[in-house]
N, C-alpha and C positions, 0 to 999 in steps of 0.2 A: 458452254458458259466459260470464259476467261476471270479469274481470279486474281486478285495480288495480295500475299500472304506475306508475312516476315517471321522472323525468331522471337522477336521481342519479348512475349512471355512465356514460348512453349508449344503452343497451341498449332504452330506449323506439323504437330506429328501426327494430330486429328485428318489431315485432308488427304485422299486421296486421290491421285491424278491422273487422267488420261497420260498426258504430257507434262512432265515438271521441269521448270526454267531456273537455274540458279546465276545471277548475273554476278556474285562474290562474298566471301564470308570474311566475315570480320566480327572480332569481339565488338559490338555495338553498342550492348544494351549491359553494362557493368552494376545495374540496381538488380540483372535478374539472373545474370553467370561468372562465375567466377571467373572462368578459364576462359580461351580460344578454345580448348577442349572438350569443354562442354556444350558449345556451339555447334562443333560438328558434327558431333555427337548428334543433334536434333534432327541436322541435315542428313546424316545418314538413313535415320528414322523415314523422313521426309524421301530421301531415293528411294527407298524399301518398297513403299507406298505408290510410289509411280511406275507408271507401266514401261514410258520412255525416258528418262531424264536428259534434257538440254541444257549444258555448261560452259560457263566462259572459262577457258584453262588459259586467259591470263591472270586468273589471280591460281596464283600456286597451291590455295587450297584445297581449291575445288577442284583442279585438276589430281594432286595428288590423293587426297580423301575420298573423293565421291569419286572420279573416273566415270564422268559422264557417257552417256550413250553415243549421244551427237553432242561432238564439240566444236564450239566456232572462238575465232581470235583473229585483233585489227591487227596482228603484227602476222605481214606477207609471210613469213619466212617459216612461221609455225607449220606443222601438223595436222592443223584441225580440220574439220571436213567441211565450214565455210572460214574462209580468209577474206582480207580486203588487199586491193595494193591500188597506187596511184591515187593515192587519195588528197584532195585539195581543198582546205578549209579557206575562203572565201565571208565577204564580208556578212553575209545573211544563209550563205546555204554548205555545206559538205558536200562534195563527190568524190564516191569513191566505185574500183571496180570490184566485182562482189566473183569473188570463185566456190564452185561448190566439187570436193573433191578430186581435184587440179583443175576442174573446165570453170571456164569462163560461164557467168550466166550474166552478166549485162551492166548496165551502170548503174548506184543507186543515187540519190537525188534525195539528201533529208534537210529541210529549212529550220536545223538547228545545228548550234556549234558545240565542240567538245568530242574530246573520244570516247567519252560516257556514252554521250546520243549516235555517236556512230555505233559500237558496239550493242546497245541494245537495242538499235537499229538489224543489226545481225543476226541477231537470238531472234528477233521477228520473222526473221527470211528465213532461218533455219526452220521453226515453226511451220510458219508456210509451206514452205517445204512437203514437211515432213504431212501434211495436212492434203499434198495434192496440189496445189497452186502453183500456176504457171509464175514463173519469175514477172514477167510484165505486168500484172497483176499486184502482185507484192510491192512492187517498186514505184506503181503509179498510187498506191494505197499510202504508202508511207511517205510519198512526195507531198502530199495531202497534209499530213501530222500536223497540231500545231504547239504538241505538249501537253506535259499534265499541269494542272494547277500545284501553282508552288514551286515550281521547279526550272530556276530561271523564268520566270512568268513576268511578261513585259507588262508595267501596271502603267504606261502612260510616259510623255516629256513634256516639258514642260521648260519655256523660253531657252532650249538645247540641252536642258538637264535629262539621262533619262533615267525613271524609275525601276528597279528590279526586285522583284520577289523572291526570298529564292528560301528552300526548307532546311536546307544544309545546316547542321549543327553538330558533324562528325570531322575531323579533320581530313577524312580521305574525300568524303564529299565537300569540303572547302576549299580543299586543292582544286577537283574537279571542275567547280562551279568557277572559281575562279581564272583559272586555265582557259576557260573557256569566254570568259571577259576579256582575260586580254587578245584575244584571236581577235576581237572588236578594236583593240587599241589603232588608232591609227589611217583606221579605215573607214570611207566614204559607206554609210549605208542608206542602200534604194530599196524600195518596196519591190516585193516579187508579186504579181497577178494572182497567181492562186492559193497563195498564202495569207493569213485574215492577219490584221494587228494586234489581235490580241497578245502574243507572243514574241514580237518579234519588234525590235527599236528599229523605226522606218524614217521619215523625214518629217521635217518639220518645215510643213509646208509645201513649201514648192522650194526650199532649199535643200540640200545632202545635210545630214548631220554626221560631226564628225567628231569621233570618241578619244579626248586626249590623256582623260585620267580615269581609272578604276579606284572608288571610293568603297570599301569594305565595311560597311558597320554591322559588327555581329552582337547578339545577345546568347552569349553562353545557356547551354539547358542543362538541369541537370548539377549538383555538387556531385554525384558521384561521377556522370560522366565525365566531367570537367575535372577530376582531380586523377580520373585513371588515365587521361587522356592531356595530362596539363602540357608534357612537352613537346608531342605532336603539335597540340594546338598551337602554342610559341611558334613552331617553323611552319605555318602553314597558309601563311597569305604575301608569301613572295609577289604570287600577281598583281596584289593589290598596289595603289599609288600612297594612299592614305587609308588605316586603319582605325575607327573609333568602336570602342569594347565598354558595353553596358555591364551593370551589373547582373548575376544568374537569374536564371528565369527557373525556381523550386521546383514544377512540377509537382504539387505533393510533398518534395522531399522536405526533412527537417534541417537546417543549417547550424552545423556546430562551433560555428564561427572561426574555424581556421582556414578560412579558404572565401574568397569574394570577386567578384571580376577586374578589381584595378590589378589582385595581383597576377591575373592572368595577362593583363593589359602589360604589367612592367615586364613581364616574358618575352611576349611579342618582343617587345622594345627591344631583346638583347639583339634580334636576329630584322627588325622594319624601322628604321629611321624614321616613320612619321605614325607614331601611336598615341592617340588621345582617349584617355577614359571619361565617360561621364555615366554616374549612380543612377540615374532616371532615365525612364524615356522623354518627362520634359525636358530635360538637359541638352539630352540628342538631339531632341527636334530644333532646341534655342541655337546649339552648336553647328548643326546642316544649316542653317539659315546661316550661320557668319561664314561657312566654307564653302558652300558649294556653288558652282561656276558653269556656263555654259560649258559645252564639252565634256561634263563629268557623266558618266556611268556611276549610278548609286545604287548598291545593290545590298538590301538588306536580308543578312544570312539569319535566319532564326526559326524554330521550331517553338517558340513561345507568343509574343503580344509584340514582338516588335515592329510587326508593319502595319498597327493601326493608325502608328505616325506618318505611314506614307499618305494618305488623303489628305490632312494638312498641310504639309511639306508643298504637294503639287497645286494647292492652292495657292498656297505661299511666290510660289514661284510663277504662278500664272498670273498676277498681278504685274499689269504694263510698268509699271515702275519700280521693281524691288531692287532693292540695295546690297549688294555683299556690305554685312556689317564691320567687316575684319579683310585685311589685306595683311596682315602679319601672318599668315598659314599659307604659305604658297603649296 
C-alpha cells in the first residue's frame, strides 16, 4: 500500500512505514505550529517510525534534521546516492540522466515540467529501487505519468487560451508551479502519443499552440497562512506575466479584519508591475473575460473555490465570436 500523509495537523506520527519519503519541510501549516521547529519535530517522530527513510537533501532540512537513509538530489554535483545530470526541460516533457551511486542507470523521460516533478520523479526511482526494480521498469512506468489531480492539471483551451489548475497556495509551491509555466513560455507545444490530455496543453487543432503570456490568479487561503507568509507571497510570482489576487478564502478561520487580499495584492505590486485585485470570484471571472487573449497560460493557483470559475470562463471563450472587452491591459 502507498500512502500520502502530511504534517498538517499532527497525525503524520500515527503512521508507520515500511519506507518513508520526505520530499521537504516547511512551516506550512501556521493554524497548527508555531515554529519550523515544531514541524521537525513530527518529522522526526515520523523517521523513528520508518524502517527506511527516503530524503530529498535539497531542502536543507531534511537533509540536516532527519539525515535520510537513501538520499537523492537534481543538483549533479550533490552527494546523494541518486542524482540527475544533463537534464533538458523541453516543451511537454523533461529528460534527464538518472545516477545511482556514481553509475549511470539510464535516462528518465517524465511528461511534466518543473524541478518539483523531476525531483519527485527521483524519490520514485529511489523507491523502486530500493523495492527491487529494474531501472527500465521505473522509467517506462513513470514515462506513462500523467499527474495528480490539482497539480498543474490541464483543464482544457479554449480559442488558444489554455486553462490550468493548480493547488498551490504556499509561496514555495507558487514559485514552483510557476517556474514551471514559464518553461512553457515561448514554446511550440505538440501532443506526445503516450501521454493522455488530460494533463498536458497540447494543440488546438491541427495548429501548435503557442504560450506568450503566464497569467497568475491566485485566491490566498488561510488569514493565518497569508499573514505568516505575507512577504514571501509579495515576491513570489516573478514567473508570472500578469498577476490578479482575490480575496482570502477563510477556511474556517475567523477574520479580524486587519488583513484582506487587496492588501496582499498591493505587496505583489511593490515587486510585479502588472497586479490587479478583485473581491469576488464574480469580479475575476467579468475581469478574465476583458484580459485574456489567445496565447495566455491561465493558471488558477488555489486551494479554495477558485476554479469553479474555470468551466464558465472556457465557455466563455469557446464561443466562435467572443470579444476581448478591454484592450487597455496589454
Amino acid at each position: 500500500m502507498v500512502a500520502e500523509a502530511d504534517e498538517s495537523d499532527g497525525s503524520l506520527v500515527k503512521l508507520s512505514a515500511h519506507i518513508g519519503v520526505v520530499t521537504n519541510i516547511e512551516l506550512d501549516h501556521p493554524d497548527h505550529y508555531d515554529s519550523l521547529e515544531q514541524v521537525v519535530e513530527i518529522f522526526q517522530v515520523f523517521k523513528e517510525n520508518c524502517q527506511t527513510l527516503v530524503g530529498c537533501i535539497d531542502c536543507f532540512t531534511v537533509q540536516e534534521k532527519l539525515q535520510p537513509t537513501i538520499s537523492y538530489s537534481i543538483n549533479s554535483e550533490s552527494d546523494a546516492h541518486y542524482t540527475v545530470d544533463c537534464v533538458d526541460y523541453r516543451s511537454n516533457v523533461t529528460l534527464a540522466r538518472v545516477w545511482e551511486r556514481g553509475q549511470i542507470l539510464g535516462q528518465l523521460e517524465l511528461g511534466l515540467l518543473g524541478k518539483h516533478n523531476l525531483s519527485n520523479a527521483l524519490a520514485a526511482v529511489a523507491v523502486g529501487r530500493l523495492l527491487g526494480l529494474e531501472f527500465y521498469a521505473i522509467a517506462s512506468a513513470i514515462a506513462k505519468f500523467e499527474g495528480a489531480h490539482r497539480r498543474f492539471e490541464y483543464r482544457g483551451e479554449c480559442n488558444g487560451i489554455v486553462f490550468i489548475d493548480d493547488y498551490a497556495h504556499h509561496p514555495s509551491e507558487i514559485n514552483a508551479t510557476l517556474a514551471a509555466a514559464h518553461l512553457h513560455k515561448n514554446q511550440e507545444l505538440s501532443p506526445k502519443p503516450h501521454i493522455s490530455t488530460k494533463n498536458l496543453p497540447l494543440t488546438t487543432q491541427n495548429n501548435s499552440l503557442l504560450i506568450q503570456r503566464v497569467v497568475a490568479i491566485f485566491q490566498p487561503h488561510r488569514y493565518s497562512r497569508t499573514q505568516a507568509f505575507f512577504s514571501e507571497f509579495a515576491k513570489s510570482f516573478n514567473d508570472a506575466d500578469m498577476v490578479i489576487v482575490t480575496n482570502i478564502y477563510s477556511a474556517g478561520e475567523s477574520s479580524d479584519g486587519q488583513l484582506d487580499g487587496q492588501q496582499l495584492a498591493e505587496a505583489i505590486s511593490s515587486y510585479h508591475r502588472q497586479v490587479y485585485y478583485r473581491s469576488s470570484l464574480d469580479s475575476v471571472r467579468k475581469f478574465l473575460h476583458q484580459v485574456l487573449r489567445p496565447g495566455d497560460m491561465a493558471i488558477f493557483l488555489s486551494a479554495g473555490n477558485l476554479n469553479q470559475i474555470i468551466p464558465e470562463l472556457m465557455a466563455y471563450y469557446r464561443k466562435p465570436h467572443y470579444q476581448v472587452l478591454s484592450s487597455d491591459i496589454a
